[in-house]
N, C-alpha and C positions, 0 to 999 in steps of 0.2 A: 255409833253402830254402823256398820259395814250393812249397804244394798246389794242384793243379790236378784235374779230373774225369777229364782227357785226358793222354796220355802225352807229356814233352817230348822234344821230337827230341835225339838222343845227338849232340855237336859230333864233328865230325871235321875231318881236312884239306880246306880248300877247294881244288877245287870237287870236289864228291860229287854225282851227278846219281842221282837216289832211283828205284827199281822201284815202279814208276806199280800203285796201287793207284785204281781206278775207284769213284769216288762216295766217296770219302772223307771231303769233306767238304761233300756234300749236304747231308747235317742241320742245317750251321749258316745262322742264320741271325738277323739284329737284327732287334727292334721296328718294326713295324708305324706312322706316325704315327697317332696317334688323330683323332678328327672335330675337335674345337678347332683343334689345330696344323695343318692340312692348310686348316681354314678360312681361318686365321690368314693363311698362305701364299699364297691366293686359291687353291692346288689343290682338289679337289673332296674334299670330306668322307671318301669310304669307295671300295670300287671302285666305278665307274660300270657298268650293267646293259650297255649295247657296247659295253664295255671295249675288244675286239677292233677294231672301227671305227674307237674314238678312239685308238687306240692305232696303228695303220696308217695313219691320217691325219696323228699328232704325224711318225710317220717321213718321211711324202711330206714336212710342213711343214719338215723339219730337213734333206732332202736336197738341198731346195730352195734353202736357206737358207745352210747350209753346203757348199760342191763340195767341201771336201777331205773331208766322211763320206766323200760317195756316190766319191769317189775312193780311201777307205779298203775299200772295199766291196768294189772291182771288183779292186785290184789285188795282195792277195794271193796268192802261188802257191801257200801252205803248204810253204814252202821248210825250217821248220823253224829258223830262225837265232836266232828267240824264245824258243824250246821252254825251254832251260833257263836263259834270262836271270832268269827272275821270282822272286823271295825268296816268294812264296807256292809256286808250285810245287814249289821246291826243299823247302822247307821240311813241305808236305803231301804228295807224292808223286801228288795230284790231278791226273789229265791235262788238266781243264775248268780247271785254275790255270795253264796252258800261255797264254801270250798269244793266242796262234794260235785255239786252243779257245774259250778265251774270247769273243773278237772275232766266231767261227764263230757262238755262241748271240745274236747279230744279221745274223751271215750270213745264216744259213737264212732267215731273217724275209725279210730284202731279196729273196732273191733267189725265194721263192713270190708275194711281192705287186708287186716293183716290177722283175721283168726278165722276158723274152717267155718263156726256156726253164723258168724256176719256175712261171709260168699255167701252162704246157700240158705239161710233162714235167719236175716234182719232183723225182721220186726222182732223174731221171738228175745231177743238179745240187744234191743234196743241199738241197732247199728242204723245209721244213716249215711245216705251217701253226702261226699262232699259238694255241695252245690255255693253258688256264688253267697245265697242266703246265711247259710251256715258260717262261710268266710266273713263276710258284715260282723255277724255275731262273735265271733274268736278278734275280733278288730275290738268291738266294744266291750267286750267281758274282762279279755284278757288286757284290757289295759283298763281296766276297774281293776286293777292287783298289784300291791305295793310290792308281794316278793319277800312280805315281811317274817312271813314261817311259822304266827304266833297256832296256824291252825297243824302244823305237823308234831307239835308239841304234845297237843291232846287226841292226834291221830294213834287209836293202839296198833297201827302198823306204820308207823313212821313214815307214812305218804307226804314227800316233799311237794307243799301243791307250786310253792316259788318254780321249783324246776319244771314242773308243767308248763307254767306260766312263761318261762323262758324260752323253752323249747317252742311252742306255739309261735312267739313271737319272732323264733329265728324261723322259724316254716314260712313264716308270714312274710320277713324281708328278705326271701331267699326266692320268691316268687315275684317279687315288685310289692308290697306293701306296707312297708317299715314306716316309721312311727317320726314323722317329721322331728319332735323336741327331744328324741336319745339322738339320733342319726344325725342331726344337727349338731348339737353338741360333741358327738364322738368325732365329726369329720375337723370343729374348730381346735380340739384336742392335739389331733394328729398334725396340722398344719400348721399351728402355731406354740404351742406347749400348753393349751388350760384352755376349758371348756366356757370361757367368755370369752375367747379370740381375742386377752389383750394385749398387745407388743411390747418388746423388748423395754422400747422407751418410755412407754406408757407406768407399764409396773416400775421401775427404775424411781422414774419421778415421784410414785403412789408412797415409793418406801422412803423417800427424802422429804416427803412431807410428813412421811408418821415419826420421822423421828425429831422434825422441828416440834411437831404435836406433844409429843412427848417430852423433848426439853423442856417445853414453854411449862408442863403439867407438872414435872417435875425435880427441873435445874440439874439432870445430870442427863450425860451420854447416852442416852441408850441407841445399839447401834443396828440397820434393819440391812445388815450386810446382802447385796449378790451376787452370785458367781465369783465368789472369794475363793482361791485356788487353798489347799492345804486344811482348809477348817477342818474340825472335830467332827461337827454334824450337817448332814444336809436336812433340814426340813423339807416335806413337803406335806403343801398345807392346801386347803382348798381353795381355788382363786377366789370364794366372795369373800376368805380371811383379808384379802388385800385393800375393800375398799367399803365392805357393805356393811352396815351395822344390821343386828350387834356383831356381825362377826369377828368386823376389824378390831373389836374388844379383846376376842382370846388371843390373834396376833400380837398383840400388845404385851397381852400378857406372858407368851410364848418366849418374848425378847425381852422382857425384864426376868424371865426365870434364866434364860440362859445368862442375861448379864450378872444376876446376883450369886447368879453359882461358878462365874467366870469361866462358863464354855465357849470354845469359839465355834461357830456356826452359820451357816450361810442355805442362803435360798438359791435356786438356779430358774435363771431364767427360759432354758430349753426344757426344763419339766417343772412348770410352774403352776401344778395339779395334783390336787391327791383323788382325788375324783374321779372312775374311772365306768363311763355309761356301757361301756364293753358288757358287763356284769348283767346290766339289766336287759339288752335284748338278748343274751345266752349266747352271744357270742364270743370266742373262747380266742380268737386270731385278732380280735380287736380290742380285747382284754391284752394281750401281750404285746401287742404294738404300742398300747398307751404304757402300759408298763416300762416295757423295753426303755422310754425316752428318761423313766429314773434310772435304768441302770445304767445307761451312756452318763448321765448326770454326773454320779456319782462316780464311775471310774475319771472322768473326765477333771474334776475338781479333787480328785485326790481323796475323800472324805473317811473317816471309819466309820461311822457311824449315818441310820437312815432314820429318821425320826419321822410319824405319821400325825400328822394335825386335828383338830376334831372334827372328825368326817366319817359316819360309820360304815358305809358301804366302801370307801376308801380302805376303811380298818380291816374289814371284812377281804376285801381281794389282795391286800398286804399279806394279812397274816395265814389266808387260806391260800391262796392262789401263787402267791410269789417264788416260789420257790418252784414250784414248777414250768411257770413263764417267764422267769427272769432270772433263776439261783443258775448253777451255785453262787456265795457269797462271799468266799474265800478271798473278797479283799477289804473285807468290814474288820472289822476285831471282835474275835469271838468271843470277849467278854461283855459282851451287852448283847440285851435280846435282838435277834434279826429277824422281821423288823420290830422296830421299839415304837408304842403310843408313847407320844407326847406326855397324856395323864401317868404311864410307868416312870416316866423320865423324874417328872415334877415330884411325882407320890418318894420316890428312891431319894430324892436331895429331900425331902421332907424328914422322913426316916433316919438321915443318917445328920440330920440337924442344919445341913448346909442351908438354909433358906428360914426366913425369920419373917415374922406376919404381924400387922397388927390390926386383930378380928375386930374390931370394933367399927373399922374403914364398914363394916357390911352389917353394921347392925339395923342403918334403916330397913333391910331386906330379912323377911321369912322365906326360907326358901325350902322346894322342894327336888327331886331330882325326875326328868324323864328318862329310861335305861332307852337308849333305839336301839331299834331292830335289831340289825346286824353287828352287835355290839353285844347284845344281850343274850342274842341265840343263836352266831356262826362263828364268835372270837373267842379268845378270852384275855387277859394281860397278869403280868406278871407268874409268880410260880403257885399262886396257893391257890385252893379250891374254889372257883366261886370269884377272883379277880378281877375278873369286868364290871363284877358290881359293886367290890370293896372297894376298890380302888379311887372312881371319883366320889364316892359320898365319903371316903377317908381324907380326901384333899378339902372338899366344901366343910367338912369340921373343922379342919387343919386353918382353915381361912376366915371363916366366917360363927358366931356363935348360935344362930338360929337356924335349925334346918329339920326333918321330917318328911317320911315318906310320904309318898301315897298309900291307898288301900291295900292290903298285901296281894289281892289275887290281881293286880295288874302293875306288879312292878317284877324286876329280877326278865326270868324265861316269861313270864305271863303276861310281858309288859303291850301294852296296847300300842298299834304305830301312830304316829303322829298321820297321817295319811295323806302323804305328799310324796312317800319315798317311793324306787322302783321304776322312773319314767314316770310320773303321775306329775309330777311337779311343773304342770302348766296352764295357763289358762284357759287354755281349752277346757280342762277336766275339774275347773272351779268345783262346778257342783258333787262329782266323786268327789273332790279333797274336802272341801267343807262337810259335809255328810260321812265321809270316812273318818273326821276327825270326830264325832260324835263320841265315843268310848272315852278319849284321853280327856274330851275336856267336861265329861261328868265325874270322872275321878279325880280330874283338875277342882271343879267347882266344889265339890266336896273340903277338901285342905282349904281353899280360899274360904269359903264360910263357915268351917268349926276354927280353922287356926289362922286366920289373917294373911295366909300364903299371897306376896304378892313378886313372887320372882320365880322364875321355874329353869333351871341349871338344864343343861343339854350337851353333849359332846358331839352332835352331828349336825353338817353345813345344813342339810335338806331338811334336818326336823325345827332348826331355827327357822328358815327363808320359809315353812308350810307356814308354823305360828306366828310369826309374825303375820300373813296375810290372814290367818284362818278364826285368832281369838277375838279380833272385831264383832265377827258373824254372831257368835256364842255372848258380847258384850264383856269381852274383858280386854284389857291395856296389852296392845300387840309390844309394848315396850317392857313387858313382863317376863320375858324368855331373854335369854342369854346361854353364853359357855361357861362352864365351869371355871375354864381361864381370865373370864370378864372378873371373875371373883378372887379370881389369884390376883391379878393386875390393882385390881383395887387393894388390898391388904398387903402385899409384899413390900419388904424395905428393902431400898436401893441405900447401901453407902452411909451413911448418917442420918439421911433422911428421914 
């Protein structure tokens, strides 16, 4: 069992709606970006001396810009239908981890500077001015937020609280106060190709060991090509696919599906990320610059084909975003989807018989599936209704003989975040991540003690890298989560094998 400063939440039957303990989790709070990285960013060095100014002017510029904020703004009732949607809430007992509450710590803002009754009558409208205090508080709230959307689901006015939450936190680094562990990472992104800052020769050598790994495992070729000019497809896959378990499991697997299906395919070394932290501070010009470095990639290497690795927030700004920051695509082949999940690619050689399995390889494992986030409720894959969620639990039958959901009101759009996602995924924010994982791992515990569940499939880098650190806390085998792919890798025949 995993030590912590802070007390883990006791699982119980879901749903448990927790006796609201006020300011609970004011104290937390992540890293500060330093002057370098905030340089890096084009954001300003440290806080700006009118902070307040520029920071009332970023809001006029975003209301502007975007009608659904200022539509997010006006048309709250505080109806309450969010209140107990949020795996942070739940999890902390925090009433400002309530969506509603949360969304409120830029209410107030809006409605003293930018509507007639907060100028002249505040209080009566609950408007507050912006003071240094209130900034603290949008620092620790809004990064208590995974972005994960499960509360605009059950919002009957489809109030996006994620885009609050982003909005906020581009107001916040647009003044000097950005969020060291996105800003970090986005600036390694940019400089080098992948949000672990590994080089050229680094990854190079990571892929000639995993393919001696692979020989040694199973006496054929499998080949972990990069920067191979001409290929079929370029991957791009998350950098922890290259070296981290479990991740380097669904790489594995990624390269035994393309070799058994006889695609040629290659990695690039100058976008060697599907991960793109742009997303989560709302920033829309660093969303397209990390983007951009696939599509130099790919014209660059010749490719038809962009295949997306298991990474949901990756999935998510591929298949939402791409086409606006990096289309047209007019030199892909317009007979496969642009862009393509990796699970589409697998699930289609499944379908059409190209790939041959043998499930028994995964019968030590029960397994269940977690849908993330941004997989579940900003994508979808393939053509038929509902695809994001056939699709991998069509591949985990296809592969394996034992598997089963979880409880229905938290899988599919109602699925619960792992609570790592969004910029949370730091040490800093241990206590939010463990405590925001509350929700997934009672509906977790639940399969584990009526049906023996001792594996839990995932298609996203951040909901692996959460549980692995996070199922210790709750007492369960952080070696219990994997990719979907970890499952295809185990059952797939290569050759005669």
């Amino acid at each position: 069992m995993a030590t912590a400063k802070f007390e883990t939440p006791t699982l119980k039957s879901y749903p448990v709606i927790p006796l609201i303990q006020v300011g609970a989790m004011s104290h937390v709070r992540s890293f500060v970006a330093s002057a370098p990285i905030q340089k890096a960013m084009g954001f300003p060095e440290e806080l700006v001396d009118n902070w307040q100014e520029k920071a009332i002017a970023k809001m006029g510029e975003m209301l502007g810009k975007y009608r659904s904020l200022q539509v997010y703004m006006d048309a709250c009732v505080h109806c309450g239908a969010c209140s107990d949607k949020c795996h942070y809430f739940l999890g902390t007992a925090d009433p400002k981890n309530m969506p509603v509450a949360r969304q409120d710590l830029m209410r107030k803002i809006y409605r003293r500077y930018f509507t007639v009754a907060g100028k002249y009558f505040p209080q009566l409208v609950g408007a507050v001015d912006l003071t240094r205090e209130v900034l603290d508080e949008w620092y620790s709230y809004f990064y208590q937020c995974s972005e994960c959307r499960r509360c605009s689901v059950f919002c009957p006015y489809g109030i996006d609280t994620a885009e609050v939450t982003m909005a906020a936190r581009e107001i916040m680094a647009s003044i000097g106060m950005g969020q060291k562990y996105a800003n970090e990472i986005i600036g390694k992104l940019q400089r080098i190709g992948n949000n672990l800052g590994i080089p050229e020769p680094a990854l190079a050598n990571t892929l000639e060991g995993l393919e001696e790994d692979t020989k040694d495992d199973t006496g054929i070729d499998v080949k972990f090509p990069l920067d191979v000019k001409g290929a079929e497809v370029l991957l791009i896959t998350p950098s922890a696919d290259f070296f981290s378990e479990p991740h380097v499991e669904s790489l594995i697997g990624y390269a035994k599906v393309f070799h058994a299906a006889g695609i040629s395919w290659t990695l690039s070394s100058y976008a060697s990320e599907a991960g793109n932290f742009g997303l989560f501070i709302g920033n829309y010009e660093h969303m397209r610059k990390n983007s951009m470095r696939i599509r130099d990639a790919a014209l660059e290497l010749g490719v038809k084909r962009i295949v997306v690795g298991e990474c949901g927030h990756a999935w998510r700004v591929a298949y939402s975003f791409w086409n606006t920051l990096i289309g047209p695509f007019d030199y892909l082949d317009q007979r496969y989807p642009i862009p393509q999940h990796i699970c589409e690619l697998t699930d289609d050689l499944i379908q059409r018989g190209a790939l041959k399995f043998d499930k028994e390889q995964n019968d030590n494992r029960i397994i269940t599936f977690h849908d993330s986030c941004n997989v579940a409720r900003a994508s979808r894959m393939g053509n038929m209704p509902g695809g994001q969620f056939v699709i991998p639990r069509r591949i985990i039958t296809a592969v394996a003989n034992n598997f089963l959901d979880m409880a229905p009101e938290t899988i599919h759009e109602s699925t619960f975040c792992c609570g790592g996602g969004g910029g949370v995924l730091t040490d800093d924010l241990m206590e939010v991540r463990v405590k925001g994982a509350l929700p997934r791992m009672e509906a977790l515990k639940h399969v584990v003690d009526d049906h023996g569940v001792n594996f839990m499939a995932t298609i996203c880098a951040i909901c692996k890298a959460q549980f692995t650190k996070v199922l210790p806390y709750y007492g369960f085998d952080m070696s219990m989560v994997g990719g979907v792919h970890q499952l295809v890798s185990k059952a797939i025949r290569l050759g005669d094998k």
